[in-house]
N, C-alpha and C positions, 0 to 999 in steps of 0.2 A: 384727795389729799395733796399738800403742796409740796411739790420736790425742792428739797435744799440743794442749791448749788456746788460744784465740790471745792471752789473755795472759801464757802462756810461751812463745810463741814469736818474739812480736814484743812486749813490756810497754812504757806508756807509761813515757817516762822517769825520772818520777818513782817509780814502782813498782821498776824495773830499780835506780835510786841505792838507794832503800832497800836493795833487796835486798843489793848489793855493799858495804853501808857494813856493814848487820848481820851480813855472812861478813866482813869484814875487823874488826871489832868481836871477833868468836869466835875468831880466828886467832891477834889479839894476846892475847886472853886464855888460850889455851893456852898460847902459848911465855910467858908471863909466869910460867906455874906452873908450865914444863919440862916438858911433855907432848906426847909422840911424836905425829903425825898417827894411826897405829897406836894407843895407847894410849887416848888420848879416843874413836877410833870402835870399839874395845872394850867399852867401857865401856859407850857407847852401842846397841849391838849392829848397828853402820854397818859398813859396807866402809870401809876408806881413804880411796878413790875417791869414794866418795857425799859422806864430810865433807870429803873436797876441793873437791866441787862445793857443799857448804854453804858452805865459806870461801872461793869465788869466789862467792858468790851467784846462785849459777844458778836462775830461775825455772822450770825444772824440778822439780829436788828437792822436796820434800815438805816440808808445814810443820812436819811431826812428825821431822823431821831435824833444822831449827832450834832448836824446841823441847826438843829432847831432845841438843841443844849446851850448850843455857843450861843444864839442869837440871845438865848432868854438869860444869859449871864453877859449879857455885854461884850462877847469875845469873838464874834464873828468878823471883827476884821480882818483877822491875820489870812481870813478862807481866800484871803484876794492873791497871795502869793503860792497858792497849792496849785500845782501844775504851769505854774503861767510861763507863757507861750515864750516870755524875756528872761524864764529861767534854767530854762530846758537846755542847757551846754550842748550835751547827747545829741537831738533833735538838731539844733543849728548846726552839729560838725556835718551831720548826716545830709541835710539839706544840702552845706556846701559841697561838699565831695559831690553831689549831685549834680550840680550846675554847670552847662557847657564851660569849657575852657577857655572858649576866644568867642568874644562878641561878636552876635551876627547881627549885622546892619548892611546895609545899601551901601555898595561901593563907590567909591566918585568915579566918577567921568571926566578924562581927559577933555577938554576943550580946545586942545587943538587938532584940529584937520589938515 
């Protein structure tokens, strides 16, 4: 039997919104283009079922279920700014705080004797 992780099975709130904002986000983007639940998880090579539990946002599902919603609706661009590495404020303050304070390099040498 397969153990569910425990942030599918109980996800903090804010994970769980995400998740039901970006199945209802994919939902209206299907009926927007008139595409059967059948149709788009075709396409996808999903069950029904499975992209039904994408378009409830179920923290089960797979992220590769998600991902492969957006692509089959055209909307996998935007995947390029999720996490990136240029947008992570957080991440860069932390990095700097980290970095010695005074350059270390090779000191000159006097030249005169």
């Amino acid at each position: 039997m397969t153990r569910v992780s425990k942030i599918a099975e109980a996800p903090p709130y804010a994970v769980e919104t995400a998740l039901k904002r970006l199945g209802a986000n994919i939902r209206t983007a299907r009926l927007r283009r008139g595409l059967r639940l059948d149709e788009l998880a075709a396409k996808i090579g999903l069950s029904r079922f499975a992209l039904s539990d994408v378009e409830k946002g179920k923290p089960t599902t797979g992220i590769a279920a998600y991902v492969g919603a957006l692509w089959a609706l055209g909307l996998l661009g935007d995947m390029e700014t999720v996490a990136s590495p240029d947008r992570d404020e957080e991440g860069k303050a932390l990095e700097a705080a980290r970095r010695p304070k005074t350059a270390h390099g090779s000191r000159k040498l006097d030249n005169e004797f």
